[in-house]
VEXDREN-2710 file (C-alpha; in Angstrom, 1 decimal):
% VEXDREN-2710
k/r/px/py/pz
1/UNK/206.8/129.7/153.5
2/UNK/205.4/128.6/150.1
3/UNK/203.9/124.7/149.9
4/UNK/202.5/123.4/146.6
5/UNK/199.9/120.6/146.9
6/UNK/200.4/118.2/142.9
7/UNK/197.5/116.6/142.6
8/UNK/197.3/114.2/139.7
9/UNK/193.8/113.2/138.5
10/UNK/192.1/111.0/136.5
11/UNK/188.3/110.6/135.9
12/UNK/187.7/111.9/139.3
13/UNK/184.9/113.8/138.9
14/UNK/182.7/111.8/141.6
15/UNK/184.8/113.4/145.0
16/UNK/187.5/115.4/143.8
17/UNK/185.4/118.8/144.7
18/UNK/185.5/117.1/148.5
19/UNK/189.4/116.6/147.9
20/UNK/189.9/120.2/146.3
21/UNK/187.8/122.0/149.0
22/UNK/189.6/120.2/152.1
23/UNK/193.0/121.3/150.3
24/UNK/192.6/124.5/150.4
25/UNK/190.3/124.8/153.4
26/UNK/194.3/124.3/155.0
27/UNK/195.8/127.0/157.2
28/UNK/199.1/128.2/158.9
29/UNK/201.7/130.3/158.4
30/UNK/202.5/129.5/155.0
31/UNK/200.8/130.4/151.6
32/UNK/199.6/127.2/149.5
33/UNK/199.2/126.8/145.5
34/UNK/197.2/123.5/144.3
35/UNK/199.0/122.7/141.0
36/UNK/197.2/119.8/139.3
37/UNK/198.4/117.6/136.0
38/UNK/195.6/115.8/134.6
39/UNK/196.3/112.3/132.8
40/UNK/194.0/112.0/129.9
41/UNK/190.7/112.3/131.9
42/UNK/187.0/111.8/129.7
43/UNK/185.2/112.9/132.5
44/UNK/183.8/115.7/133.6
45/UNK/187.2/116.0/135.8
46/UNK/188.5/118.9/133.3
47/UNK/185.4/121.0/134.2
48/UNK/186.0/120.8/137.6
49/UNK/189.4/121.9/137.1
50/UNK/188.3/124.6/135.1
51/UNK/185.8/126.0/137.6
52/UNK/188.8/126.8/140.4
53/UNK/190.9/127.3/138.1
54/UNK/188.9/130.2/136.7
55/UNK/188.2/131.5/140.6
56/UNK/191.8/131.5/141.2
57/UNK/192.0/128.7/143.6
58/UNK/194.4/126.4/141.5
59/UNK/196.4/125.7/138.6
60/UNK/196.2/122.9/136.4
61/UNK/197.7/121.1/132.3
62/UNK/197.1/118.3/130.8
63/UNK/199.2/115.8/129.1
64/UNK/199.4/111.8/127.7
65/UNK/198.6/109.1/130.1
66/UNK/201.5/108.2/132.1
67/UNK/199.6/106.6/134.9
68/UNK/199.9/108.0/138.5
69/UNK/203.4/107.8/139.5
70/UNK/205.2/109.2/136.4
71/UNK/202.3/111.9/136.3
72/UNK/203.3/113.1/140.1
73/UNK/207.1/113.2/139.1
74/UNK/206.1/114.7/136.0
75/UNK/204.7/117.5/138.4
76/UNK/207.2/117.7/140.8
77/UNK/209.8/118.9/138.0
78/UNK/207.9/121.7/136.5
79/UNK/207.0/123.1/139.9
80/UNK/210.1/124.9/141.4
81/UNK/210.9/127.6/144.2
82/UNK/208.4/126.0/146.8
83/UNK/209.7/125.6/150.1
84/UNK/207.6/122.4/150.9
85/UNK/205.4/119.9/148.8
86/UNK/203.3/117.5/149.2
87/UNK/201.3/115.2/147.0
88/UNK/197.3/114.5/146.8
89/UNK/195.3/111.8/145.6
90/UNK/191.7/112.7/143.9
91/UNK/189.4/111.5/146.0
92/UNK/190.1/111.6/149.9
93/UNK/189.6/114.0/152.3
94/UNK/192.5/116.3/154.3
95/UNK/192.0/117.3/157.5
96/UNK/192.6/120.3/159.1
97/UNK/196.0/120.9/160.0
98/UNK/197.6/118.3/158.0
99/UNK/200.0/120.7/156.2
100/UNK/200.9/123.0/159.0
101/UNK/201.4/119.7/161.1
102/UNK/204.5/118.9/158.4
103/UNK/206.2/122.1/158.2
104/UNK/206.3/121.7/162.3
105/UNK/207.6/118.5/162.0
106/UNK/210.4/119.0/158.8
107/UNK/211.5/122.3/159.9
108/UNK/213.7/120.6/161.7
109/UNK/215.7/119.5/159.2
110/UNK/218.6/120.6/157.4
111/UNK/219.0/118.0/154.7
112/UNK/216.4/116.1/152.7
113/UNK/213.6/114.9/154.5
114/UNK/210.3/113.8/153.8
115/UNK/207.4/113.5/156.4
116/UNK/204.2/111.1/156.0
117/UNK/200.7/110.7/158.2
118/UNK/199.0/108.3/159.2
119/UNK/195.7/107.5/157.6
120/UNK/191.8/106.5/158.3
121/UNK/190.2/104.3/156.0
122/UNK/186.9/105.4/155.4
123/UNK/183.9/104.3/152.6
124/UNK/183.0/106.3/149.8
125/UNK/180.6/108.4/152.2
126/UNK/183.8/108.6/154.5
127/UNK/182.3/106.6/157.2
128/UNK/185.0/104.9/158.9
129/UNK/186.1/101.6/158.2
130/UNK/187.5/100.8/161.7
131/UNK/191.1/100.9/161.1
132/UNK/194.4/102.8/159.9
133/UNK/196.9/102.2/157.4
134/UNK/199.6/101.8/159.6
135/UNK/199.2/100.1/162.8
136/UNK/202.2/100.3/165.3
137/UNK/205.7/100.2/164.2
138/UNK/206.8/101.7/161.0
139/UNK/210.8/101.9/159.9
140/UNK/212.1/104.8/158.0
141/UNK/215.6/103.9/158.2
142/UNK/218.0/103.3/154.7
143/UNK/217.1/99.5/154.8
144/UNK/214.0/99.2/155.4
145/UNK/212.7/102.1/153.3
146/UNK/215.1/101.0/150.3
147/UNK/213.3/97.2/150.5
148/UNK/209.4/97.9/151.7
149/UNK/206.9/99.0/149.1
150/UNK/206.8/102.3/150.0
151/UNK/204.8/105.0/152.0
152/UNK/201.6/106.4/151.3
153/UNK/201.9/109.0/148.7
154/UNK/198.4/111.1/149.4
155/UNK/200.0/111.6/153.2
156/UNK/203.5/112.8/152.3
157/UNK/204.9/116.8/152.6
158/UNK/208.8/116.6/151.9
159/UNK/210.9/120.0/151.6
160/UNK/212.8/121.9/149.1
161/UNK/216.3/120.2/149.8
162/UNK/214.9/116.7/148.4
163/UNK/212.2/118.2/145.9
164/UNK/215.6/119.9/144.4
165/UNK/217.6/116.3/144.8
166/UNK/214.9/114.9/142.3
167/UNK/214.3/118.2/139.6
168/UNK/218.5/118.4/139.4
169/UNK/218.5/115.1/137.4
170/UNK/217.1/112.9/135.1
171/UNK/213.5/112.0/134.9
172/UNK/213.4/108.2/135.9
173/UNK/212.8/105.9/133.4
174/UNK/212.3/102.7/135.3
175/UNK/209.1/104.1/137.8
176/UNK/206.1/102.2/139.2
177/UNK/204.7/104.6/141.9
178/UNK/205.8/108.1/143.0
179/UNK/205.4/107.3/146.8
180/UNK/208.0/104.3/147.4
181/UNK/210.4/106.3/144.6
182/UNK/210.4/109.4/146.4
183/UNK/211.0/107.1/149.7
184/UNK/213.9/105.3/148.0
185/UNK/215.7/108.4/146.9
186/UNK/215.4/110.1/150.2
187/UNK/217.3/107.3/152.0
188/UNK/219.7/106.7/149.2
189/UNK/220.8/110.5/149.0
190/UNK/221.7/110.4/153.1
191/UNK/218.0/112.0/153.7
192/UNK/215.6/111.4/156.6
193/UNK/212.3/110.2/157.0
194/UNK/209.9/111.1/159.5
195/UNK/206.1/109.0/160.3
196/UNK/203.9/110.9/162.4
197/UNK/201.4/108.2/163.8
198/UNK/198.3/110.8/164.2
199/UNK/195.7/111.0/161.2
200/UNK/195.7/113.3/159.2
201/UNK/193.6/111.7/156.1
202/UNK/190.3/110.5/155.2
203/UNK/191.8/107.6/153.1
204/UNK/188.1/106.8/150.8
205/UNK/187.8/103.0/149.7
206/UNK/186.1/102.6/146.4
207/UNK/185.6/100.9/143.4
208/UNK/187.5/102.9/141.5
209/UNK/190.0/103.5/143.3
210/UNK/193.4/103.9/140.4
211/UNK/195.5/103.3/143.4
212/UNK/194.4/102.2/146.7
213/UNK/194.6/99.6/149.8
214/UNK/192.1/96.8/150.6
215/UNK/190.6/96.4/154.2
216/UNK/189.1/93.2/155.2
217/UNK/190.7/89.5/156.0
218/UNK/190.0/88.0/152.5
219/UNK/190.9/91.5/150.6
220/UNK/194.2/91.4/152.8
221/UNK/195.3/87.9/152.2
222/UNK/194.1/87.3/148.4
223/UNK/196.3/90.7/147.5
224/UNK/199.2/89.4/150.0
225/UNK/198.9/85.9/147.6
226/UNK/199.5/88.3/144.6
227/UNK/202.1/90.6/145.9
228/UNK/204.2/87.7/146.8
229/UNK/203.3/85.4/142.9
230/UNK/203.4/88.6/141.0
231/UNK/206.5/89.5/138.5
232/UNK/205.8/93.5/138.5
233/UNK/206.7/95.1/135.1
234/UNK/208.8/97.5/137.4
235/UNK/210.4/95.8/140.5
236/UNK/212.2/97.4/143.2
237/UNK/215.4/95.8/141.3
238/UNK/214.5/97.8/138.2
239/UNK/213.8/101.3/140.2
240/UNK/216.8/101.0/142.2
241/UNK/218.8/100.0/139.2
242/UNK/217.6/103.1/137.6
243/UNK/218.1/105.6/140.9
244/UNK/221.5/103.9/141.3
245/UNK/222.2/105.5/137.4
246/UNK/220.5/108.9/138.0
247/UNK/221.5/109.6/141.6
248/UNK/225.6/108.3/141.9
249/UNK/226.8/111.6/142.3
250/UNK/224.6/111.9/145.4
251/UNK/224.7/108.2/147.0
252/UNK/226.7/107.5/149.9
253/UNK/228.9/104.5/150.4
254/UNK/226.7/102.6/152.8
255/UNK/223.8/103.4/150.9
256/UNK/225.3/102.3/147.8
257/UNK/226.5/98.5/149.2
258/UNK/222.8/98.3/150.1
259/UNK/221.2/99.0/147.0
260/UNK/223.6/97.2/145.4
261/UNK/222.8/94.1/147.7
262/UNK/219.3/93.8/146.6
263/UNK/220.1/94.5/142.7
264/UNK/222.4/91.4/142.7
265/UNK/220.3/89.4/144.8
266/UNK/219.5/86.7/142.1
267/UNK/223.3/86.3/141.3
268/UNK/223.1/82.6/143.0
269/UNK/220.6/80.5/145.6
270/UNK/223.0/81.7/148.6
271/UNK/222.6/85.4/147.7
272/UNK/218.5/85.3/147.9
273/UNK/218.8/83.1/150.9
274/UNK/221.0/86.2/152.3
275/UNK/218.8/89.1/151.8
276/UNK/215.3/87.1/152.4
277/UNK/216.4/85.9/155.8
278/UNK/218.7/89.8/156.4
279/UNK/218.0/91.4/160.0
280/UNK/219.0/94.9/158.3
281/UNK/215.3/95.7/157.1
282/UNK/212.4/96.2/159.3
283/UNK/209.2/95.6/158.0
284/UNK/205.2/97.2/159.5
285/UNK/204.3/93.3/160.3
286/UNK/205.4/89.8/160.0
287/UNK/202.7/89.4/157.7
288/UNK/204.7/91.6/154.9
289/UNK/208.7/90.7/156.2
290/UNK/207.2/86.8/155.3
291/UNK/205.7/88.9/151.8
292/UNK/209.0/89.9/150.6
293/UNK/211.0/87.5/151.6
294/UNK/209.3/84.7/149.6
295/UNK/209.5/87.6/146.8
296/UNK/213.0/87.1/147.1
297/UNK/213.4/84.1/147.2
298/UNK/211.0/83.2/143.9
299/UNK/212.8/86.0/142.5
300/UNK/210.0/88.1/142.1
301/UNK/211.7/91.4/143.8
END
C-alpha cells in the first residue's frame, strides 16, 4: 500500500524538522512519500525542505500564497495513484502508529471514507496542556458533518476512492479550510466518516500558529463570541453552494435536500428558525450547537 503525507508550510522553520522526522519515523506495511507545497515562505523553511529533499526523504514545490486550505487541495490534485492520504500541519508532532492505525481502521471500507484522531494539546515544548480536542461524543453523520466546522485536518488519512472523488473535478473556488471541505464532500458523495477517540497527535499551541485552536476558559469563550458575530469571507453557505456546483453528478438525493436546506436558510425568519432549532445535526457540545445556531439565526452561516 502506498500513503502520501501533503504537508503545506509556511514560515515553519522553528519545529517543522520535529514534524518531518516524526512523519517519517512512521511504520507498517505500507511505503510512505512526504510531498510538501510550500506557500511563499521567507524563512529559512525552503532550506529545510531542501536538506530532505536532497537525502531522499521527501518531495517538495513552491507556488503563490493561497493560504492553507487551497494550498492542501492544491496538493491533493497533483498527487495521484496513492492508495491512502493524509494531511500534516508544520509544526506538531505524529506519533507512532498514527498512519498504520488508519489503514486498519479504513480498510474496511469500500466507498469513500475518511478517518480522523483524536488529538493532545501540548505547548511549544510539547508539554501537555491537560486536554484533547475532542472530548466525548463526536457526529460524523451527513448532517452534522455537512453543518459543524469541520474536523481536524493535521489528524485526517482518507483513501483513494474520495482522494479520486475530489482530483475528478473542479478545483473549488469558494474554499476556507481543507479539513471541514474534505468533511463536507465525503458526506455529500454518500461517503463515511470514521473518529477514532485515541491520540494520535501532539497538537503544539503557539504564537504563530497559521491555523490552530485555543485552550483556556477566556481563549474558549472570547473566540466562541467571534465565531458566532463573525460574517466569514467564505461561509459554509458559500462552500456548499460551490460543492453543490462541482459535485451534482455525485450527490445523492437526501444529501442534496440537506445541503440545499442550509443554502436557503435566509429565504425568510421561519426558515432560520427551522434549521437553528433542527434535531438532524449533532454537534461535540452544547456550547457550539448554541454557536451555530445563533449563526443562523443572525445570518452569519
Amino acid at each position: 500500500m502506498r500513503v502520501a503525507v501533503l504537508m503545506s508550510t509556511y514560515n515553519g522553520e522553528k519545529y517543522l524538522n520535529e514534524q518531518i522526522d516524526s512523519i517519517l519515523s512512521q511504520s507498517g506495511n505500507f511505503e510512505l512519500s512526504l510531498l510538501v507545497r510550500d506557500d511563499g515562505s521567507t524563512d529559512e523553511t525552503i532550506n529545510i525542505l531542501n536538506k530532505y529533499q536532497n537525502l531522499g526523504k521527501l518531495k517538495w514545490y513552491s507556488g503563490k500564497n493561497l493560504g492553507p486550505g487551497k494550498s492542501f487541495i492544491d496538493l491533493l490534485y497533483k498527487t495521484h495513484g496513492y492508495d491512502y492520504y493524509a494531511f500534516s500541519d508544520q509544526d506538531d508532532v505524529w506519533m507512532p502508529g498514527k498512519i498504520a492505525r488508519a489503514i486498519d481502521i479504513l480498510q474496511k471500507f469500500e466507498c469513500a471514507a475518511l478517518y480522523f484522531c483524536n488529538a493532545e494539546y501540548v505547548d511549544q515544548d510539547l508539554y501537555p496542556l491537560g486536554g484533547n480536542t475532542y472530548k466525548k461524543f463526536v457526529p460524523t453523520d451527513l448532517y452534522s458533518a455537512i453543518l459543524n466546522p469541520g474536523y481536524l485536518g493535521c489528524t485526517m488519512v482518507f483513501n483513494s476512492q474520495l482522494a479520486s472523488v475530489i482530483q475528478e473535478h473542479e478545483f473549488p473556488h469558494d474554499l476556507y479550510i481543507h479539513d471541514a471541505f474534505i468533511a463536507r464532500v465525503c458526506v455529500a458523495v454518500g461517503g463515511k466518516i470514521e473518529y477514532d477517540p485515541e491520540v494520535y497527535i501532539k497538537y503544539r499551541q503557539h504564537g504563530n500558529n497559521v491555523i490552530g485552536s485555543t485552550v483556556g476558559k477566556a481563549d474558549a469563550i472570547k473566540r466562541r463570541i467571534g465565531m458566532i458575530k463573525e460574517k466569514p469571507k467564505v461561509g459554509i453557505v458559500d462552500e456548499l453552494k460551490d460543492l453543490n456546483k462541482i459535485y451534482s453528478d455525485k450527490i445523492g438525493f437526501e444529501e442534496k435536500n440537506w445541503i440545499s436546506t442550509i443554502i436557503g436558510y435566509k429565504t425568510t425568519f421561519m426558515t432560520k428558525c427551522e434549521l437553528a432549532f433542527s434535531r438532524k445535526p449533532s454537534f461535540t457540545s452544547k456550547n457550539m450547537r448554541i454557536t451555530i445556531g445563533l449563526k443562523i439565526l443572525l445570518g452569519n452561516l
